[in-house]
C-alpha positions as CSV (number, residue, x, y, z in Angstrom):
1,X,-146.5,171.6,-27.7
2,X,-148.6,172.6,-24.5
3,X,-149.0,176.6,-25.4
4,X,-150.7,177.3,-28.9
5,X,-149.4,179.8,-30.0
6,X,-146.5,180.6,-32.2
7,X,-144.6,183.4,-33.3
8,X,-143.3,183.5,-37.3
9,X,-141.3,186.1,-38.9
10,X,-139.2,185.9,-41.7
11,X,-137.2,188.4,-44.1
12,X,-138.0,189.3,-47.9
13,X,-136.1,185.8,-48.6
14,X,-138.4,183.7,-46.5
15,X,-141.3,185.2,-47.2
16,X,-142.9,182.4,-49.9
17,X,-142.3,179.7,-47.3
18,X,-143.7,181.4,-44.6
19,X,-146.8,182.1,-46.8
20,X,-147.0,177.8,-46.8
21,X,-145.8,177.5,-43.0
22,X,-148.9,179.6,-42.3
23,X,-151.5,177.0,-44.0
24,X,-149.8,174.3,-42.0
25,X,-149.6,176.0,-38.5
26,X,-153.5,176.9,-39.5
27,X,-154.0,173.7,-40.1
28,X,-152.9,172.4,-36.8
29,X,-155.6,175.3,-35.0
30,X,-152.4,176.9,-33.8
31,X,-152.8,180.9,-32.4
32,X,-150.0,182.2,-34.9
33,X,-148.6,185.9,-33.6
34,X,-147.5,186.8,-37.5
35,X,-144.5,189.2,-36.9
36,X,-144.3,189.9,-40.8
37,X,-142.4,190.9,-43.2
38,X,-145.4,190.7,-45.3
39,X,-144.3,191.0,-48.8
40,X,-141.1,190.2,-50.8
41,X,-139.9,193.8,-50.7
42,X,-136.2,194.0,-49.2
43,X,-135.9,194.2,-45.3
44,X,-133.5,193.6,-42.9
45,X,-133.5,190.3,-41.2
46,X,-131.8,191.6,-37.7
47,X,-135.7,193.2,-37.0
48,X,-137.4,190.3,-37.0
49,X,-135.1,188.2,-35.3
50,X,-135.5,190.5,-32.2
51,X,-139.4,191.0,-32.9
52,X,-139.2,187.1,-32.3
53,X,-136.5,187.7,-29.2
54,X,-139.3,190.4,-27.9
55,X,-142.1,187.7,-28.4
56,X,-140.2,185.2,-26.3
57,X,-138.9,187.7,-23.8
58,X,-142.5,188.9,-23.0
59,X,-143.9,185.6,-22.8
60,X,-146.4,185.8,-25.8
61,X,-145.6,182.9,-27.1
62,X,-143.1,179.9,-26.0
63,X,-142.1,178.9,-29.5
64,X,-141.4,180.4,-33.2
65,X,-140.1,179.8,-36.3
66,X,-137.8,182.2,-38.3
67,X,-137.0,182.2,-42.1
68,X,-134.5,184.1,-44.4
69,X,-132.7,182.7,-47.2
70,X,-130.0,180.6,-45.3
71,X,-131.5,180.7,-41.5
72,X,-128.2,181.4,-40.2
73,X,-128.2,185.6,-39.9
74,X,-132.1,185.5,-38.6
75,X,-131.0,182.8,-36.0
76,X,-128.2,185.3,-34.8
77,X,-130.6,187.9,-34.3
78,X,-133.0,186.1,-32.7
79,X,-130.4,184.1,-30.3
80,X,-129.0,187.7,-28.6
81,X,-131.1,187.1,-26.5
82,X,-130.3,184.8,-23.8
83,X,-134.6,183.8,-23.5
84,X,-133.6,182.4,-27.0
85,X,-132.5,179.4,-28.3
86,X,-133.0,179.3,-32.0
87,X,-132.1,176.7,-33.9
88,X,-131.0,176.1,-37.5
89,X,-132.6,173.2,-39.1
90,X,-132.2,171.4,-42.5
91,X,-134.3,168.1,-41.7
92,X,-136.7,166.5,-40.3
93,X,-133.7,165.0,-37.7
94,X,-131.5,168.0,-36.8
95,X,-135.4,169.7,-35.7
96,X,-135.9,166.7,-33.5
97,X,-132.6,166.5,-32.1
98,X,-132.8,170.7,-31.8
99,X,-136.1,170.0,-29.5
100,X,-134.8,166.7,-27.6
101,X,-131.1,168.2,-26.9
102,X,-130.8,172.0,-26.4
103,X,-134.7,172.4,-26.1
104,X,-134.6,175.0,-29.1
105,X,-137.7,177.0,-28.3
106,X,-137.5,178.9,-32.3
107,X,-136.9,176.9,-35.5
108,X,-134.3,178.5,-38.0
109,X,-135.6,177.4,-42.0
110,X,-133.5,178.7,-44.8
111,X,-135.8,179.3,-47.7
112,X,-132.9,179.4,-49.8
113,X,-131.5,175.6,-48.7
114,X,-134.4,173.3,-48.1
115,X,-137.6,172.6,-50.0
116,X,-141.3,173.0,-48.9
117,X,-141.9,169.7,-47.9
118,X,-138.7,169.6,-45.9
119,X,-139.5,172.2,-44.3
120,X,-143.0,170.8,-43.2
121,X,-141.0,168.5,-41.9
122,X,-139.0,170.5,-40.0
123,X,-141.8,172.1,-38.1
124,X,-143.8,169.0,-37.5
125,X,-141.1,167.7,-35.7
126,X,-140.2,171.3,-34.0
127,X,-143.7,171.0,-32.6
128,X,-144.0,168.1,-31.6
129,X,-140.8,166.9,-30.0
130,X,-140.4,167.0,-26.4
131,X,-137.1,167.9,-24.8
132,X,-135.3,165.2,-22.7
133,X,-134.2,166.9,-19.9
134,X,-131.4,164.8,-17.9
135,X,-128.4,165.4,-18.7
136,X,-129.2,167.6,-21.3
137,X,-131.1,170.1,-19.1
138,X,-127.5,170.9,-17.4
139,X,-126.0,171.6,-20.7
140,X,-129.4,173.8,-21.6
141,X,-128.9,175.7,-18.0
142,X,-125.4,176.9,-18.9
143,X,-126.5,178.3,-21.6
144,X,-127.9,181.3,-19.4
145,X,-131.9,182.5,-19.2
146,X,-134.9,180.1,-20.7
């Protein structure tokens, strides 16, 4: 991943496995731009899925992660925008392919679905998968702004 930083946000249902995303991104001297929640008190996932859009948008960071307890209504948010392309992801695989194929620039967890460790592997992959390009960049460029 060339840029080092990376936005995270989550909902009140991803907000344990963010907690352990944050040791690992840490770990890997990543700038993190945290865009909460910051407890496990009930919020509304549509927020954060455009305070990630926002990130992206304004060029803060070229990559983030989103969590809620399936991934899917977080992803939603977050891919209104057409700067976004946020992937769901339940393994190791469908985060590689995410990066290689559509050159997903946000990572979708469901904290509800997957496990800890899968989802370690999830963002290793994320970050540090390169996208193909070739014919896949066509596909990518129909998909509108990046």
């Amino acid at each position: 991943m060339s840029n080092t930083a990376i936005a995270i946000a989550c909902d009140h249902g991803g907000f344990d496995l963010k907690q352990q995303l944050l040791g690992l991104l840490e770990s890997k001297g990543l700038d993190i731009l945290d865009l909460g929640t910051n407890s496990r008190d009930s919020v509304d996932y549509p927020e954060f899925g455009a305070a990630m859009a926002n990130a992206i948008e304004q060029n803060k960071v070229s990559r983030g992660i989103l969590i809620c307890g399936s991934g899917i209504g977080i992803s939603i948010a977050a891919n209104r925008s057409p700067a976004v392309r946020a992937a769901v992801c339940h393994s190791g695989l469908s985060a590689r392919l995410a990066r290689q194929h559509n050159d997903a620039n946000v990572l979708s967890l469901g904290a509800r679905l997957i496990g800890v460790e899968t989802a370690f592997d999830c963002v290793e992959e994320f970050l540090t998968t390169e996208f193909e390009g070739g014919r896949h960049q066509r596909r990518v460029d129909k998909l509108g702004s990046s």
